[in-house]
C-alpha positions as CSV (number, residue, x, y, z in Angstrom):
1,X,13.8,-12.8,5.6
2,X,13.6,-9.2,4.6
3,X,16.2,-9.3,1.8
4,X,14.3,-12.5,0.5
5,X,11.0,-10.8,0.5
6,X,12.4,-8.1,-1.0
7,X,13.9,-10.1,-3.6
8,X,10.4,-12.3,-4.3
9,X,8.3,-8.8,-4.6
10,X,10.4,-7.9,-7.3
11,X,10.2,-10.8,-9.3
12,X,6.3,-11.1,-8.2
13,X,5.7,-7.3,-9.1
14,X,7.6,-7.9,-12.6
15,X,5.5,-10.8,-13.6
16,X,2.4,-9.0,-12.7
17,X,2.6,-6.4,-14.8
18,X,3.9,-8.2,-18.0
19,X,1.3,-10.5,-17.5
20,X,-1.3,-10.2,-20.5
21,X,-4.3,-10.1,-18.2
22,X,-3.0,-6.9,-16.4
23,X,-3.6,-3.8,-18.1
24,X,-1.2,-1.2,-16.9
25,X,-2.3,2.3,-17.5
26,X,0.4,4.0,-20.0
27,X,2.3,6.4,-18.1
28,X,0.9,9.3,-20.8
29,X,-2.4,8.6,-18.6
30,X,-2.6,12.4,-16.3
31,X,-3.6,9.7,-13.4
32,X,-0.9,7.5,-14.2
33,X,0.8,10.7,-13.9
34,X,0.0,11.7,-10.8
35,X,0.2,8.2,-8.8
36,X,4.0,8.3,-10.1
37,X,4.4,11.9,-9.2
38,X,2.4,11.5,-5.6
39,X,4.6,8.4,-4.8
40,X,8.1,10.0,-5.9
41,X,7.6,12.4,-3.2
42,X,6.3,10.0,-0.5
43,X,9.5,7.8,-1.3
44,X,11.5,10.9,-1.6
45,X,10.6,12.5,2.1
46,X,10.5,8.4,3.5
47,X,13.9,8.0,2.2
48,X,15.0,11.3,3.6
49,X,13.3,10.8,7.3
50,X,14.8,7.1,7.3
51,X,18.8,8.1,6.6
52,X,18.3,11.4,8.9
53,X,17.4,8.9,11.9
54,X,19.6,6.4,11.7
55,X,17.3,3.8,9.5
56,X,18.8,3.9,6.0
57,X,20.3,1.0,6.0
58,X,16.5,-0.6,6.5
59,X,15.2,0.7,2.8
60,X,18.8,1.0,1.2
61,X,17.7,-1.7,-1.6
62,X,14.2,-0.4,-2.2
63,X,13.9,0.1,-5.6
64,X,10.8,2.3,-5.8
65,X,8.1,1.5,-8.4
66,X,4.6,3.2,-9.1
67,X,2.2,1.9,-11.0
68,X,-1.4,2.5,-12.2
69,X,-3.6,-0.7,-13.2
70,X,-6.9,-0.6,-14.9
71,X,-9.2,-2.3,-12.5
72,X,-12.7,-2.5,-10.9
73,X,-11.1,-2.8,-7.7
74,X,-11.1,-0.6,-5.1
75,X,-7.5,-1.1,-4.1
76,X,-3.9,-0.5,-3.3
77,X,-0.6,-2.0,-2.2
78,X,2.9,-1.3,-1.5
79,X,4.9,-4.6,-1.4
80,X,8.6,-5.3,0.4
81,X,11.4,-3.4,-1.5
82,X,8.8,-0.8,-2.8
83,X,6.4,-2.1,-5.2
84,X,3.6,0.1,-5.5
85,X,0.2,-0.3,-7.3
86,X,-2.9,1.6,-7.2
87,X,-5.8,0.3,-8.9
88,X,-8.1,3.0,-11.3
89,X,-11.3,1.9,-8.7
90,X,-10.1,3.6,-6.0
91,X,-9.7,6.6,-7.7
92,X,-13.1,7.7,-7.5
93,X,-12.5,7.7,-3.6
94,X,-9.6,9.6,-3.3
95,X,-10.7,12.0,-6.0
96,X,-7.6,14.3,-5.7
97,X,-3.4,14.2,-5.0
98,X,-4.2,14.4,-0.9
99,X,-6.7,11.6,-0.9
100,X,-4.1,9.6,-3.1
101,X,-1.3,10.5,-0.7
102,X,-3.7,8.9,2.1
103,X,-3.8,5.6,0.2
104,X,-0.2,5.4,-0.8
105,X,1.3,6.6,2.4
106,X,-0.9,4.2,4.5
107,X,0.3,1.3,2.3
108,X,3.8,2.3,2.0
109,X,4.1,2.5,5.6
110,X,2.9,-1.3,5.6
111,X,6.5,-1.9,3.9
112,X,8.8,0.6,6.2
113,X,7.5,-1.2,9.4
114,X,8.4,-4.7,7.7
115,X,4.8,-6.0,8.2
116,X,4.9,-8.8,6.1
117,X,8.0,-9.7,7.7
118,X,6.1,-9.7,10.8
119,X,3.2,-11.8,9.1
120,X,5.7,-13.8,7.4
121,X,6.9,-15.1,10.8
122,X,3.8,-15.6,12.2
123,X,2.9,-18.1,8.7
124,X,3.8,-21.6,8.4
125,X,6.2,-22.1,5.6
126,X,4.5,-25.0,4.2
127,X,2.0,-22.6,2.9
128,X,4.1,-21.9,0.0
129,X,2.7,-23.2,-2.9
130,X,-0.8,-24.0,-1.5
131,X,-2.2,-21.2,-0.8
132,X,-5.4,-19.9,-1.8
133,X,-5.0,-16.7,-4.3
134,X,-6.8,-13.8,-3.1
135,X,-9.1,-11.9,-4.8
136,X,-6.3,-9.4,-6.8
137,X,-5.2,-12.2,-8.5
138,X,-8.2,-14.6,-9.2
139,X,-7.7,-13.8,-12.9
140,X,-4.0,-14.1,-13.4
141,X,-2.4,-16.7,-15.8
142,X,-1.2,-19.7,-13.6
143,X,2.5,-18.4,-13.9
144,X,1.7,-15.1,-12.4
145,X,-0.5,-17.3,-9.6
146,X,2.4,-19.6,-8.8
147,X,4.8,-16.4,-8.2
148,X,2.1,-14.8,-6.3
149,X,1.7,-17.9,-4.4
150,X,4.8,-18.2,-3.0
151,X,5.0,-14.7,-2.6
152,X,1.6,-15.6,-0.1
153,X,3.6,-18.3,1.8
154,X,6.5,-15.6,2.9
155,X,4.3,-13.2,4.1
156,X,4.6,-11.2,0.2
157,X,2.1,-8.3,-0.1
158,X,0.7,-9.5,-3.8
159,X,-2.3,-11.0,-2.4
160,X,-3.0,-8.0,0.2
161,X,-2.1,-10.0,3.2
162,X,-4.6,-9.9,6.1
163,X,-2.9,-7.2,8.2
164,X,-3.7,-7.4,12.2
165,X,-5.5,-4.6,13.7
166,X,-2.8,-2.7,15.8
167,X,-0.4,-3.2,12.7
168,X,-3.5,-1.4,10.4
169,X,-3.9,1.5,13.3
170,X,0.2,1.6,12.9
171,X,0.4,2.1,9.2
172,X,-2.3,4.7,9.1
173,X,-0.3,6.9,11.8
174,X,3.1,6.4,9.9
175,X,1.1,6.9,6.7
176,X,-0.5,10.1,8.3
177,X,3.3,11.5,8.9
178,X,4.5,10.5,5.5
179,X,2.1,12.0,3.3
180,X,2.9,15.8,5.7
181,X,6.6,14.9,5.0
182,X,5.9,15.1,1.5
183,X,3.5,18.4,1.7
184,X,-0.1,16.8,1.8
185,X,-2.2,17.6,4.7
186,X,-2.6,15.1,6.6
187,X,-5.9,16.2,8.1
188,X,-7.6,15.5,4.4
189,X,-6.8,11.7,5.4
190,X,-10.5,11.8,7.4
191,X,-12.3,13.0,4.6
192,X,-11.0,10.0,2.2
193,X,-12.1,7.5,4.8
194,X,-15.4,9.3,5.6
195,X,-15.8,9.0,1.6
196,X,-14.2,5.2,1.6
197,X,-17.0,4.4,4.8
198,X,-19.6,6.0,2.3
199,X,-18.8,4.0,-0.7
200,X,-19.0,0.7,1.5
201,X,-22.2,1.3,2.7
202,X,-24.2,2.4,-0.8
203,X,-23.2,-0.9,-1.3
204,X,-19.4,-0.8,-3.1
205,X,-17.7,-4.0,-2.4
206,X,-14.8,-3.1,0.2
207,X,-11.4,-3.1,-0.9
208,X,-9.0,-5.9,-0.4
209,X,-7.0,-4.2,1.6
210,X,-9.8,-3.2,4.1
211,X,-10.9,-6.8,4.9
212,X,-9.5,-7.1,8.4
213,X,-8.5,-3.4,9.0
214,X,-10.3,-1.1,11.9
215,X,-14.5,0.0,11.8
216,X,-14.6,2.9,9.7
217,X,-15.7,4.9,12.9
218,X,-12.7,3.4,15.0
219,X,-9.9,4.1,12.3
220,X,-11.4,8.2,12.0
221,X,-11.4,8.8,15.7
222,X,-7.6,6.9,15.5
223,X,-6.7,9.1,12.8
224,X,-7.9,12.4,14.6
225,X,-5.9,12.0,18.0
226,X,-3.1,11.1,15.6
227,X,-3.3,14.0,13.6
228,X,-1.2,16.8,15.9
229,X,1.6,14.7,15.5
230,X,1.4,14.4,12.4
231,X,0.7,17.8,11.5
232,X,3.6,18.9,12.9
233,X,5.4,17.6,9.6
234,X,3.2,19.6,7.6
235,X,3.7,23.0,9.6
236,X,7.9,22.5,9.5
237,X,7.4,22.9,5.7
């Protein structure tokens, strides 16, 4: 299941962004800059933790990818093999390289702990094909839609699968530790959620990715009593 994932992200991913409706930020873009630079290093110290504890074999045919698309949307997604996108409305949020290190660590550490293989099992398989498009894709050409809908069916990450709770409260703690491992402090993770509560309730629609994920207050008092572990990646820089 993971290889095929893996396999489908890429081919979903690639369609994506040579579709004519997606407008990928060129890569002269300083923020298209930085989302490359901020998720090399993630990938870098991820990569590095993984093969230094006995997991390499688990991401040994990631093929990492960062990309910036011009969007409304606040949002952000890492799919299986390590697809990344970050959308230009969630910038605002995370205003500098910590804040984006939040976003991207949180979401890549959806794809380390295999949750959409773990959603993927938990989907029926005659979903492919017929499921309904989520919002990231509602104005795709029906090419990119079909890919994306099959990528749906298998538990793909393209549509922002509805994460469960404890697999949400998992990804921010991993996310919390990978973002130290690659020298951002993890305790500026509670002021990009206090800022991401704030934007949701002066009335900015909340991201995709947020639609079945902790209370605002819940997921800062999680992040807090996870912070001294995490810090302790930070400090052993």
């Amino acid at each position: 299941m993971t290889s095929q994932l893996q396999q489908q992200a890429a081919i979903g991913y690639a369609q994506l962004l040579s579709d004519p409706s997606t407008k990928v930020v060129s890569t002269n873009s300083s923020q298209t800059q930085m989302v490359k630079r901020v998720g090399a290093k993630i990938a870098a110290a991820v990569t590095q933790y993984m093969n230094q504890n006995g997991y390499g074999e688990q991401i040994k045919n990631y093929k990492w990818e960062f990309n910036l698309i011009e969007s409304k949307e606040i949002n952000a997604w890492c799919m299986p093999g390590g697809k990344v996108a970050v959308y230009t409305g969630i910038l605002p949020i995370t205003k500098d390289e910590a804040g984006l290190a939040t976003v991207m660590g949180h979401e890549i550490a959806h794809a380390i702990a295999q949750h959409s293989a773990e959603r993927a099992s938990q989907m029926a398989l005659a979903q492919v094909g017929g499921a309904a498009v989520g919002v990231a894709t509602s104005n795709k050409s029906e090419t990119t839609q079909a890919v994306v809908n099959q990528l749906y069916g298998i538990g793909g990450q393209l549509t922002i699968l509805k994460y469960g709770r404890n697999q949400e409260l998992e990804a921010d703690k991993m996310g919390l530790s990978f973002m130290a491992m690659a020298g951002y402090n993890p305790s500026t993770a509670v002021g990009f959620w206090q800022r991401m509560s704030q934007a949701s309730s002066n009335g900015a629609k909340p991201p995709v990715f947020l639609s079945t994920h902790p209370t605002d207050e819940s997921r800062i008092a999680q992040i807090q009593r996870d912070l001294p572990e995490a810090m302790k990646y930070y400090k052993g820089r």
